[in-house]
C-alpha positions as CSV (number, residue, x, y, z in Angstrom):
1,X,0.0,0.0,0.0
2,X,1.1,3.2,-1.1
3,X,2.2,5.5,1.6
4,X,0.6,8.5,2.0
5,X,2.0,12.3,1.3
6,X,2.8,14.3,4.5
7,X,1.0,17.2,2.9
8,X,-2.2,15.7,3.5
9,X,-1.5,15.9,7.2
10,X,-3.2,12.8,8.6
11,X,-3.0,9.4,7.8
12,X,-6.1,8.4,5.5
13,X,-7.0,6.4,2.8
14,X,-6.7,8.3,-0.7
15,X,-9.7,9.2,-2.7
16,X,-9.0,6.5,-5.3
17,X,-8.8,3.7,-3.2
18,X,-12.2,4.9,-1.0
19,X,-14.0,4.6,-4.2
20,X,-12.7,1.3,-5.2
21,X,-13.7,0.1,-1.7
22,X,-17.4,1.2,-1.7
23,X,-17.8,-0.5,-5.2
24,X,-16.6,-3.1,-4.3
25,X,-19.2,-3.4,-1.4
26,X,-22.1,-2.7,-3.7
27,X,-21.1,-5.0,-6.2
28,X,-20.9,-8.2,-3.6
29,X,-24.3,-7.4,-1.8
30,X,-26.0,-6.9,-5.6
31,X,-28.7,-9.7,-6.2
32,X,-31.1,-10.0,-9.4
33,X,-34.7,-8.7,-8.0
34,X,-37.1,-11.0,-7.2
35,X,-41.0,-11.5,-9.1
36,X,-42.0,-8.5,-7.0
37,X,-39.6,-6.4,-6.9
38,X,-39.3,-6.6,-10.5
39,X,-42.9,-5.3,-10.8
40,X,-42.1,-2.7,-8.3
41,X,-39.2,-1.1,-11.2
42,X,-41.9,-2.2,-14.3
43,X,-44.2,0.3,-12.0
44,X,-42.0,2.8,-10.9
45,X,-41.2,3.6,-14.3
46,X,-44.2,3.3,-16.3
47,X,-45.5,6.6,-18.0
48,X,-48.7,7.3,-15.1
49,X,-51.2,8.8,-17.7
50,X,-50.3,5.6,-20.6
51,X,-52.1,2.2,-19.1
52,X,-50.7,-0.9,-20.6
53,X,-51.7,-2.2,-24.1
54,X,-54.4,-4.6,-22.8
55,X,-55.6,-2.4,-20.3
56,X,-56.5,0.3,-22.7
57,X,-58.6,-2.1,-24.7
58,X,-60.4,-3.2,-21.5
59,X,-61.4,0.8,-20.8
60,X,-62.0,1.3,-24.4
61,X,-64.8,-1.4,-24.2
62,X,-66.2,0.0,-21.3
63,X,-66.2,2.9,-22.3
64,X,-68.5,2.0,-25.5
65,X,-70.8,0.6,-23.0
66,X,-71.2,3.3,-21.0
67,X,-71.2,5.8,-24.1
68,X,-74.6,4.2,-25.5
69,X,-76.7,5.3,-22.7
70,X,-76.1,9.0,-23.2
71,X,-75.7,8.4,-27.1
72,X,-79.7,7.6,-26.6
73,X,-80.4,10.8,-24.9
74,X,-78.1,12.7,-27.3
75,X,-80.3,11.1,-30.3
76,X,-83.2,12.5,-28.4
77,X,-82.0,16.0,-28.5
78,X,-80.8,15.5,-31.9
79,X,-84.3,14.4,-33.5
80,X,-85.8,17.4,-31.4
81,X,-83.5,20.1,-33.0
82,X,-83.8,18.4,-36.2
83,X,-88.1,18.7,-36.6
84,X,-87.9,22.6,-34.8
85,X,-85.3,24.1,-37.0
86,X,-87.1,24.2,-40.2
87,X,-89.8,26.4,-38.4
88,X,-86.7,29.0,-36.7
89,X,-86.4,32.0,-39.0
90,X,-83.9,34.9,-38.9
91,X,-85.6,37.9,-38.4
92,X,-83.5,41.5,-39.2
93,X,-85.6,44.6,-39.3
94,X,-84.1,48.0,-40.2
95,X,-84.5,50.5,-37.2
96,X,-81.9,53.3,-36.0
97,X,-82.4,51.9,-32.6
98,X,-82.8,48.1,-31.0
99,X,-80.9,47.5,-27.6
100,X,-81.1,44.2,-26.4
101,X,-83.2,43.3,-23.4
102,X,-81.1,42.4,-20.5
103,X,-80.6,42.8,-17.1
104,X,-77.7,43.8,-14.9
105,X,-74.8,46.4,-14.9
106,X,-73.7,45.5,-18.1
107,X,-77.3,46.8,-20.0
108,X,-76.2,49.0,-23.2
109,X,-76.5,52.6,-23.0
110,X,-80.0,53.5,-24.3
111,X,-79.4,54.6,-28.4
112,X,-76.0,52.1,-28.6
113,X,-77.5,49.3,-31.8
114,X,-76.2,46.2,-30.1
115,X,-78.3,43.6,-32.2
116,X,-78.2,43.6,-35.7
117,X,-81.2,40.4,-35.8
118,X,-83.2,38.4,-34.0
119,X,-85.1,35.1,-34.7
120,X,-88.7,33.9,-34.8
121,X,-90.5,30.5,-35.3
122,X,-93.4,29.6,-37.7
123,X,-96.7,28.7,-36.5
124,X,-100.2,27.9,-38.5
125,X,-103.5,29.0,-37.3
126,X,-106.9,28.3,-38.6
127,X,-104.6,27.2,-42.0
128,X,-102.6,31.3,-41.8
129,X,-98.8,31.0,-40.6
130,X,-97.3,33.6,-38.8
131,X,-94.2,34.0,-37.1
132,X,-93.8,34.5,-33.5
133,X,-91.1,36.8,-32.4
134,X,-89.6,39.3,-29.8
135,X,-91.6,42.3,-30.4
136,X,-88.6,44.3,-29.4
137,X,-86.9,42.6,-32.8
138,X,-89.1,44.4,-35.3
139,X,-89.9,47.6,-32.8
140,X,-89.2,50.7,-34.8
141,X,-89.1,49.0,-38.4
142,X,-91.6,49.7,-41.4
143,X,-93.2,46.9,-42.4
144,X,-91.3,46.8,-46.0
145,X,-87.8,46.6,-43.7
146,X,-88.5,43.5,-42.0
147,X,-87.0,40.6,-43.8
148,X,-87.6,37.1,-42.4
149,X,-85.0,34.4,-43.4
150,X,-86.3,30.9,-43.6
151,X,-84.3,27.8,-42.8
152,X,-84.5,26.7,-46.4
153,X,-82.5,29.9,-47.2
154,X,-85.7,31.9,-48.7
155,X,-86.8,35.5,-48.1
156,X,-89.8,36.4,-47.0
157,X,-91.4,39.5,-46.0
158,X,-94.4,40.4,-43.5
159,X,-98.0,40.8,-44.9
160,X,-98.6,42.6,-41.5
161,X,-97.0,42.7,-37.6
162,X,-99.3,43.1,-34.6
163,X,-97.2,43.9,-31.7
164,X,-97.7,44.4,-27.6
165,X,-95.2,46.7,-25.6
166,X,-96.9,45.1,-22.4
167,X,-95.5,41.5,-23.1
168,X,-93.3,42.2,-25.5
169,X,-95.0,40.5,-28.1
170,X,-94.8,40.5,-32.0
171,X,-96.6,38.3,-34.5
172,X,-96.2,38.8,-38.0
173,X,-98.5,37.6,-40.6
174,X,-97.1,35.8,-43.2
175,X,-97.6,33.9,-46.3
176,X,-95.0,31.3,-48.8
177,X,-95.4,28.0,-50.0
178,X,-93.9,24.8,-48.0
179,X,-93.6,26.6,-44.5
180,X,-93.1,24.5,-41.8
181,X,-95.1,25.3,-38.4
182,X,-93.8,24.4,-34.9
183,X,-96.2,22.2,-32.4
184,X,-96.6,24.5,-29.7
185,X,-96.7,22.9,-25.9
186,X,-98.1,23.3,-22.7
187,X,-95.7,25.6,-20.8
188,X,-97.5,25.5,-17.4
189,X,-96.8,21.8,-17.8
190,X,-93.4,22.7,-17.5
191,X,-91.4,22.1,-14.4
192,X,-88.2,23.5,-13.0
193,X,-85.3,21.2,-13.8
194,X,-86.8,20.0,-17.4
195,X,-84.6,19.6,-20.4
196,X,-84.9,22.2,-22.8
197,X,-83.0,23.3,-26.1
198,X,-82.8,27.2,-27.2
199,X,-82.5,27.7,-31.0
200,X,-81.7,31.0,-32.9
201,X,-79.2,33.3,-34.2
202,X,-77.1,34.5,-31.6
203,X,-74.8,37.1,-33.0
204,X,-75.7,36.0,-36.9
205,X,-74.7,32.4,-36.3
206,X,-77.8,31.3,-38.0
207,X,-79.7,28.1,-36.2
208,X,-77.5,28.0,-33.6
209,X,-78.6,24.8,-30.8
210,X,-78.0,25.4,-27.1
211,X,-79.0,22.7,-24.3
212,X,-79.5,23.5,-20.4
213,X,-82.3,23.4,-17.9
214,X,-85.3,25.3,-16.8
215,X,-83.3,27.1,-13.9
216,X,-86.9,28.8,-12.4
217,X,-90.3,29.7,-13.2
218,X,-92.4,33.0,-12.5
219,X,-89.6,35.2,-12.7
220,X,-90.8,38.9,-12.2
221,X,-90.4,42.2,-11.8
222,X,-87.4,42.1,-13.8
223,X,-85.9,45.8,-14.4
224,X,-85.4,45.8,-18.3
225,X,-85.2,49.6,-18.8
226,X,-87.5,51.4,-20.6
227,X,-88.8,48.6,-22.4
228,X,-92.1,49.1,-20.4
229,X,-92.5,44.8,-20.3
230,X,-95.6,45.3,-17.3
231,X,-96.9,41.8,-17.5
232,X,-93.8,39.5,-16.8
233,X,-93.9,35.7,-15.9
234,X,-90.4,34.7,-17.1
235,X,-89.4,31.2,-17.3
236,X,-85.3,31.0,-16.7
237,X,-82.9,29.1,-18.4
238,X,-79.1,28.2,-18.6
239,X,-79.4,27.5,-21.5
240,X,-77.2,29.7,-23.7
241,X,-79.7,33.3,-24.9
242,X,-77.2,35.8,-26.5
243,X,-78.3,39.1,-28.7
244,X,-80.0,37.6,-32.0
245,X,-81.6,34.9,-30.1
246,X,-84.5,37.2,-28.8
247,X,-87.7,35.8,-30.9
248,X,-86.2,32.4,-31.2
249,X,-88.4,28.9,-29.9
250,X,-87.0,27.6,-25.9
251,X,-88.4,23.9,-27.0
252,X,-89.0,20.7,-24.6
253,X,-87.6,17.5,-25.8
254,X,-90.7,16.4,-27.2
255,X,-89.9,19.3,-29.9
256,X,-92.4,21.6,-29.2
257,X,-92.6,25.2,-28.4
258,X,-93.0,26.1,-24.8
259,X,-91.1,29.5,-24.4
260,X,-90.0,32.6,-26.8
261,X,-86.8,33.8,-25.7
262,X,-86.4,37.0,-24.9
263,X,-83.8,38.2,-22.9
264,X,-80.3,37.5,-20.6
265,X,-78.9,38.5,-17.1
266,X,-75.5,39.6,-17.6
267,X,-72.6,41.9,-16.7
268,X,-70.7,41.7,-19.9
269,X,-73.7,41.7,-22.3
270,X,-73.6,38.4,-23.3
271,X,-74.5,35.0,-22.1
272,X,-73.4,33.7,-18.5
273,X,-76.0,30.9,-18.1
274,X,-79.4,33.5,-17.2
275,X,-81.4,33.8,-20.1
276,X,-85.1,34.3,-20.1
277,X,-88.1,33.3,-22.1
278,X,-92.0,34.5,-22.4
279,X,-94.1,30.9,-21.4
280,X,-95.7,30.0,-24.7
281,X,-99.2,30.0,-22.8
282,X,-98.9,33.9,-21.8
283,X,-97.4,34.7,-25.2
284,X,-100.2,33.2,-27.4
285,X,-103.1,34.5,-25.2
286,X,-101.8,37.8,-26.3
287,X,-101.1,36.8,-29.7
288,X,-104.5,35.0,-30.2
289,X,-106.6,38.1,-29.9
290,X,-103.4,40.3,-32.1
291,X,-104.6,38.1,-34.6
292,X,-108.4,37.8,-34.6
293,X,-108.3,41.2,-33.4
294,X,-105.2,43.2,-34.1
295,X,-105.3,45.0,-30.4
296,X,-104.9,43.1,-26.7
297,X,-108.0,43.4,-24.6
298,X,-107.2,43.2,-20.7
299,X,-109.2,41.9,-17.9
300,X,-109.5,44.4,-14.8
301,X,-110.2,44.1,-10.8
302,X,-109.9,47.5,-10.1
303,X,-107.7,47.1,-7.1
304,X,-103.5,48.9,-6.2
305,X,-101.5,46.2,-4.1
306,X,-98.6,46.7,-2.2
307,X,-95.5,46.0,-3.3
308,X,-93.7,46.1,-0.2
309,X,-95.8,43.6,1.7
310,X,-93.1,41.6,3.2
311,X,-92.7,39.1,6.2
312,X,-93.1,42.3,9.2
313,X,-96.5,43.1,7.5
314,X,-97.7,39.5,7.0
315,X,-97.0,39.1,10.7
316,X,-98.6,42.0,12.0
317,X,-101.9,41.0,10.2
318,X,-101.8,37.4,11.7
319,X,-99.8,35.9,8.3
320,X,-97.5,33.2,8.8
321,X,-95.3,34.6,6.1
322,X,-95.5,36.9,3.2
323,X,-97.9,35.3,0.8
324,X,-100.8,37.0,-1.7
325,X,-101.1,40.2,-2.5
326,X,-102.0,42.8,0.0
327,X,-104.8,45.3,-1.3
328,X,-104.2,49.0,-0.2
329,X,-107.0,50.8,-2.2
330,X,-110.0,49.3,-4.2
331,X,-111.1,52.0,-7.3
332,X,-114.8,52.9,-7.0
333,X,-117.6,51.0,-9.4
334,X,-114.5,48.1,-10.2
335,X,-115.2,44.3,-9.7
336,X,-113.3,44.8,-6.9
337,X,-115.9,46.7,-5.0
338,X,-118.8,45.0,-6.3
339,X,-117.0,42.2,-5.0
340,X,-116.6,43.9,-1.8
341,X,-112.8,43.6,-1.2
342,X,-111.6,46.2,1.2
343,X,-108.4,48.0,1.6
344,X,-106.2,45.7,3.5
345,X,-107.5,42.3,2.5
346,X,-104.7,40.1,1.4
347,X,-105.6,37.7,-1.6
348,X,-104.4,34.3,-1.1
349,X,-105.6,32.4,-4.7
350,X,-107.4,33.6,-8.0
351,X,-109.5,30.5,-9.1
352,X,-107.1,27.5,-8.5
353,X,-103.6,29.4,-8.4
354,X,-102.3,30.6,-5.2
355,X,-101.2,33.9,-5.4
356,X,-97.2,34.8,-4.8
357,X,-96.9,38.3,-4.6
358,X,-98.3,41.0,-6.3
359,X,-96.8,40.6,-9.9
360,X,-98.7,37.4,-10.1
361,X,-101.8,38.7,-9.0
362,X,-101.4,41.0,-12.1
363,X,-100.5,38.5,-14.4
364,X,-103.0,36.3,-13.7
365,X,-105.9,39.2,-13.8
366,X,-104.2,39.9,-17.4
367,X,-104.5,36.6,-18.7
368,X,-108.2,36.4,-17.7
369,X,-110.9,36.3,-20.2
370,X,-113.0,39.6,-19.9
371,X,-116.2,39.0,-18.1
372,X,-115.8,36.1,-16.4
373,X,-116.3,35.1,-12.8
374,X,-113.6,34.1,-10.5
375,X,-113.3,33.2,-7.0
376,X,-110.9,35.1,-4.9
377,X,-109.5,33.6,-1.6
378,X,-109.4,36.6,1.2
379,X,-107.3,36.8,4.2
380,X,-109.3,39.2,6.5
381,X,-109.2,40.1,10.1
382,X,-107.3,36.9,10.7
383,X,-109.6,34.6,8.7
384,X,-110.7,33.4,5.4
385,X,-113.2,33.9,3.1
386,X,-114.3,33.5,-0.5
387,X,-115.5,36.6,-2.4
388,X,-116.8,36.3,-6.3
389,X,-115.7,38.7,-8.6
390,X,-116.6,39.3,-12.5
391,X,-113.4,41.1,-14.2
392,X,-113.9,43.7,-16.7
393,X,-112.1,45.4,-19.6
394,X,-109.6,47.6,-18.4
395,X,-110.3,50.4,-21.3
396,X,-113.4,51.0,-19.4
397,X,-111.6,52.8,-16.3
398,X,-108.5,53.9,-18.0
């Protein structure tokens, strides 16, 4: 053995023969890995998001299996889209100025053209078509600058537009051979959580199909500018409503019609899931008697409610909680008084539907045939009682 330098001071092993040493170590306790261990290194250094040859093909069947369950729903929303879209139209209409309805901070300033179109969807009456759309679409336009676009790539023009700023409500009469006509459905039938599809022309993307829920019903007293939209009964839906699909068909997945879309709830101005849509049942009650008429005749009570009736009042007149609409004047010679509601008297149903709030007291007397009789539940004094009322035509006390 070499003898060590006196410059490194101490007696030691050299570096050389300290590494020969420790390799010499390893290689003597080295042993092949066993059956285990050998799996142990095959794991260790197989690529974590790649699974081995035959596992792959064992997902990949499963997968198939479990992709045919939704590929049957999918078909279902497929054949849906497929019989409605040859009844959506494109609707543009030349005005110098058309904001979009919405709601929230992000509403246009008034005179700003956001949307350039809108849609509509074909319907047949009595063997007449006519398309149903946003009446804030056409608002503004001449009859010769509305131009309807069919599916079929055909233009068409309106023989004549009826139109109501209360609902926001537009029909246009129109005539062409081989239109196609939507079914319309029963949208009281219709129930929070239900599938529904939303088809139109957001921004000009012509029969554009969006899928999502019915996220709430009876959505009111929405603040929509100076639209002047009184009578409001919103059904909501996450399903995606941008500018140009105001008009368009909100359809159940038995393809028919049970909403026209109308509006969004946004910051940005366009679509972050809260879109809006008039119930078919509230929108053709208006457009039924645009039609046979060409004006909107409205039922009257005759009483003011209180829109602040909240859970301090309802307790203080023996009310569990806030529900009905509290009366705080009833007009002179109405139905109201020949009814003999008094000022105070909370009204707890209208016929069969129990009353919410006040806005649904009002839609409910506007969606009431004129002259007929309805029973009203009254909260009074602590109790109950049924009064009967006959409504009348609201032209006669205006």
């Amino acid at each position: 053995m070499p003898r060590c330098s006196p410059r490194q001071g101490r007696c030691g092993l050299c570096p050389a023969i300290a590494v020969g040493l420790v390799l010499g170590a390893g290689l003597a306790a080295w042993q092949p890995p066993t059956a285990w261990a050998q799996k142990a290194i095959e794991a260790a250094t197989q690529r974590p998001d790649v699974a081995p040859p035959e596992k792959r093909a064992e997902i990949y069947r499963q997968l198939q299996s479990q992709a045919e369950f939704f590929e049957k729903q999918s078909a279902l929303v497929k054949t849906a889209a497929k019989l409605v879209g040859p009844t959506v139209v494109h609707v543009e209409a030349d005005v110098t100025r058309r904001p979009a309805l919405q709601v929230g901070p992000g509403r246009p300033a008034p005179g700003r053209q956001v949307e350039e179109n809108g849609s509509g969807v074909v319907i047949e009456r009595a063997g007449k078509h006519y398309v149903l759309t946003s009446r804030h679409v056409v608002s503004g336009a001449a009859l010769a600058a509305i131009k309807i676009n069919l599916a079929d790539g055909r233009r068409i023009y309106p023989q004549k537009v009826w139109d109501d700023p209360e609902t926001d409500v537009a029909v246009l009469a129109v005539s062409a051979p081989d239109l196609v006509a939507a079914q319309l459905g029963n949208s009281d039938a219709a129930e929070t959580g239900d599938f529904v599809l939303a088809i139109g022309n957001p921004f000009g993307l012509v029969h554009s199909v969006t899928f999502g829920i019915i996220s709430a019903k009876g959505r009111r007293n929405l603040e929509l500018g100076d639209a002047g939209i009184r009578l409001q009964d919103f059904l909501q839906t996450d399903a995606a409503i941008n500018p140009g699909n105001s008009g368009g068909p909100l359809i159940n997945l038995r393809g028919q019609v049970i909403g026209i879309n109308t509006c969004i709830a946004s910051n940005s101005g366009g679509n972050e899931g809260i879109g809006f849509a008039i119930p078919i049942n509230l929108f053709m009650f208006v457009a039924q008697q645009l039609i046979e008429s060409g004006k909107v005749s409205r039922a009257f009570l005759g009483v003011t409610l209180d829109r602040n009736f909240g859970p301090a009042v309802a307790a203080e007149v023996g009310l569990p909680r806030a529900t009905g609409a509290r009366v705080v004047r009833v007009f002179e010679n109405s139905p109201a008084a020949a009814a003999g509601l008094r000022e105070g008297d909370v009204i707890l149903r209208f016929e069969d539907a129990s009353v919410e709030n006040d806005g649904h007291l009002v839609n409910l007397v506007g969606m009431t045939k004129i002259g007929k009789r309805v029973a009203l539940l009254i909260f009074r004094d602590r109790e109950t009682l049924t009064l009967q009322a006959t409504v009348d035509d609201a032209s006669k006390f205006q």
